[in-house]
C-alpha positions in Angstrom: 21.1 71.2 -59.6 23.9 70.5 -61.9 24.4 68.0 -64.7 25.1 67.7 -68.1 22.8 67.4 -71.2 21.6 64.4 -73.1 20.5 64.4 -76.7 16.7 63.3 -76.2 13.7 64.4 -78.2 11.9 66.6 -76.0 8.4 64.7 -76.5 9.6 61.8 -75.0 11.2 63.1 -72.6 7.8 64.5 -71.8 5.8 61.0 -72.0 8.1 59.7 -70.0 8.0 61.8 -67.0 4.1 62.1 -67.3 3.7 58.4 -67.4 6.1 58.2 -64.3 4.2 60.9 -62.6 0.6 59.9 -63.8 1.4 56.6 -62.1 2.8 58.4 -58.9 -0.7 60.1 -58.6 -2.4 57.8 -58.6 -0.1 55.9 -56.3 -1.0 58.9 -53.6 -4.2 60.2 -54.6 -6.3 58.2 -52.2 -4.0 59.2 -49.1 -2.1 62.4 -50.2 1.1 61.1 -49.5 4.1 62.9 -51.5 5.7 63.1 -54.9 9.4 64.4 -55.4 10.7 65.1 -59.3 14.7 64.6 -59.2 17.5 65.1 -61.6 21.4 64.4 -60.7 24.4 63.4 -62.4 25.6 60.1 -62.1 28.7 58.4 -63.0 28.2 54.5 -63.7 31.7 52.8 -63.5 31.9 49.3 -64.9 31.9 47.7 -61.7 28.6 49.8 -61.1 27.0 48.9 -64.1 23.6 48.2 -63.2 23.4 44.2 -63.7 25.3 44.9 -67.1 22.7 46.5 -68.8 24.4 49.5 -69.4 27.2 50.6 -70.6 29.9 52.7 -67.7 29.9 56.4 -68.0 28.3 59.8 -67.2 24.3 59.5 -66.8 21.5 62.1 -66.3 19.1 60.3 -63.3 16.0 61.1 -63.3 14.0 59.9 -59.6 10.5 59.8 -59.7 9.7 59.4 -56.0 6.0 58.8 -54.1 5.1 57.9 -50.7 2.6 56.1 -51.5 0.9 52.5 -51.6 3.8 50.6 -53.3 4.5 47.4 -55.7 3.7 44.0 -55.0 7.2 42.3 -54.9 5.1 39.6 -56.8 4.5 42.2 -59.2 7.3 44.4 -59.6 9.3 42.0 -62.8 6.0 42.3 -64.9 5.4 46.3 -65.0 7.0 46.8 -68.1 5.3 44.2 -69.8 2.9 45.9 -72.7 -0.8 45.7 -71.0 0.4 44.5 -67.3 -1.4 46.6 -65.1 -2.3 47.1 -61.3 -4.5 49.6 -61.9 -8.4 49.3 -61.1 -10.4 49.1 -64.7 -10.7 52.8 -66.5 -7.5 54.0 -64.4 -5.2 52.7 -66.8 -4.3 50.7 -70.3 -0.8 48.9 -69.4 1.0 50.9 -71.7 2.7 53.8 -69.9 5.5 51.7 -68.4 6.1 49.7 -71.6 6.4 53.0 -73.9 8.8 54.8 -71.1 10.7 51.6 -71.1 11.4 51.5 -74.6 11.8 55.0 -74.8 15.1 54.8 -72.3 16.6 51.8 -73.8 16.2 53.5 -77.1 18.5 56.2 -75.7 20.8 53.6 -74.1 19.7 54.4 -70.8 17.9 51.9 -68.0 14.9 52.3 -65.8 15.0 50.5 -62.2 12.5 50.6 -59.9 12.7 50.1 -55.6 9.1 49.7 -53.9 7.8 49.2 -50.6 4.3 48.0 -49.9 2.3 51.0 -48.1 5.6 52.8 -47.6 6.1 53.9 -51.7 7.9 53.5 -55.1 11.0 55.5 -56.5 11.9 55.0 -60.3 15.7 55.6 -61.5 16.1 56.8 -65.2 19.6 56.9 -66.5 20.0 58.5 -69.7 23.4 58.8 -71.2 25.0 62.3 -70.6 26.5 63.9 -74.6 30.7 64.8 -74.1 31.4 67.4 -72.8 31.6 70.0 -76.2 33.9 72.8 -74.3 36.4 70.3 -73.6 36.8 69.1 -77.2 38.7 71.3 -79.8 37.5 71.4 -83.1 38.8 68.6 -85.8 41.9 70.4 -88.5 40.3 71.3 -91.2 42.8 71.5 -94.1 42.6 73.3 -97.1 40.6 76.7 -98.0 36.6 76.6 -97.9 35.6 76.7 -101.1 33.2 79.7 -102.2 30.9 80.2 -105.2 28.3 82.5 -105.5 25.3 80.8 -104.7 21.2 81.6 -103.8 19.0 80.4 -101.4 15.5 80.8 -102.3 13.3 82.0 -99.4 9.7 81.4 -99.8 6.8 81.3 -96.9 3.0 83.0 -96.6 4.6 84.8 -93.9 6.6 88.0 -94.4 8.3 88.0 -91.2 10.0 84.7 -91.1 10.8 85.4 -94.6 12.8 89.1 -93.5 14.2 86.9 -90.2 15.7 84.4 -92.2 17.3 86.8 -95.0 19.2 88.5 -92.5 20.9 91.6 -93.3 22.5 90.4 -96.6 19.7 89.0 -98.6 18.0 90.6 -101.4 14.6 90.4 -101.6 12.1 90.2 -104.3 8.2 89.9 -104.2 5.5 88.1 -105.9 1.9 88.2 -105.8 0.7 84.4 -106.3 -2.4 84.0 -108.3 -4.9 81.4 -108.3 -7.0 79.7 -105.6 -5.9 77.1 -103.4 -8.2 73.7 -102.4 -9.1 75.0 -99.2 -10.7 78.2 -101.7 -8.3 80.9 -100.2 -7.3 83.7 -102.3 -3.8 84.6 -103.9 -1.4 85.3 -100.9 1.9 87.4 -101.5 5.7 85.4 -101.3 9.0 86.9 -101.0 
């Protein structure tokens, strides 16, 4: 599988494809039918542009495929709608297709959605791929860096972040702290 990388935070990238997924299972958990996970790259060119609701360019798609009971056509327009759901009572709150909804268009991305009645449900996520960094050349820089003689002052309960983050040029110095904390601990060493 190759395509390029999108600048996401990782926990919604992760709510996303566990709503998507949480809703395929239960899609196929009555008949054990099949869910397929997909990534590709896409290129959206302006006459592609899905119903001008995003922009042309390179995409990540996500497909989050199931073979299993399907979307009401009557139905399909309102599943993103906060609270709309076609889920028996305690299966689920509405809210899953809502957040990953907003979560996409936040990145300037789009969701669509093809069903079939008994035959299954695939959802598209496009999320915008970043430029390509290797083909970019870094921006003239005039002038001389300027250089003083600065300190950074590494502190943490931890000695061995502290000694990872000094690196091999650091100079390091140790205190004992004194006094109690709220939680009643004792003095802990800093470096």
């Amino acid at each position: 599988m190759n395509c390029g990388m999108i600048f996401a935070d990782p926990t919604q990238i992760h709510q996303i494809m566990m709503n998507l997924i949480t809703n395929a299972y239960h899609a196929v958990e009555q008949t054990g039918a099949t869910i397929h996970v997909g990534l590709k790259e896409s290129a959206i060119e302006e006459d592609d542009a899905i119903e001008n609701s995003i922009k042309s360019g390179r995409y990540a798609c996500i497909t989050v495929t199931d073979t299993g009971v399907g979307i009401d056509p009557s139905m399909i327009d309102r599943i993103f709608t906060p609270y709309f759901t076609t889920k028996e009572h305690g299966k689920g709150t509405g809210i899953g297709l809502s957040v990953v909804h907003g979560i996409v268009k936040e990145y300037g991305g789009d969701i669509r959605v093809v069903s079939e009645v008994g035959k299954g449900t695939i959802f598209y996520i496009y999320l915008p791929l970043l430029e390509d960094v290797k083909d970019k050349k870094p921006a003239a820089v005039g002038g001389k860096h300027p250089k003083g003689c600065e300190r950074i002052l590494l502190i943490d309960d931890e000695e061995s972040i502290v000694l990872m983050l000094q690196g091999d040029g650091g100079q390091r110095l140790s205190h004992e702290a004194r006094g109690n904390s709220r939680s009643g601990g004792k003095g802990q060493k800093s470096a």
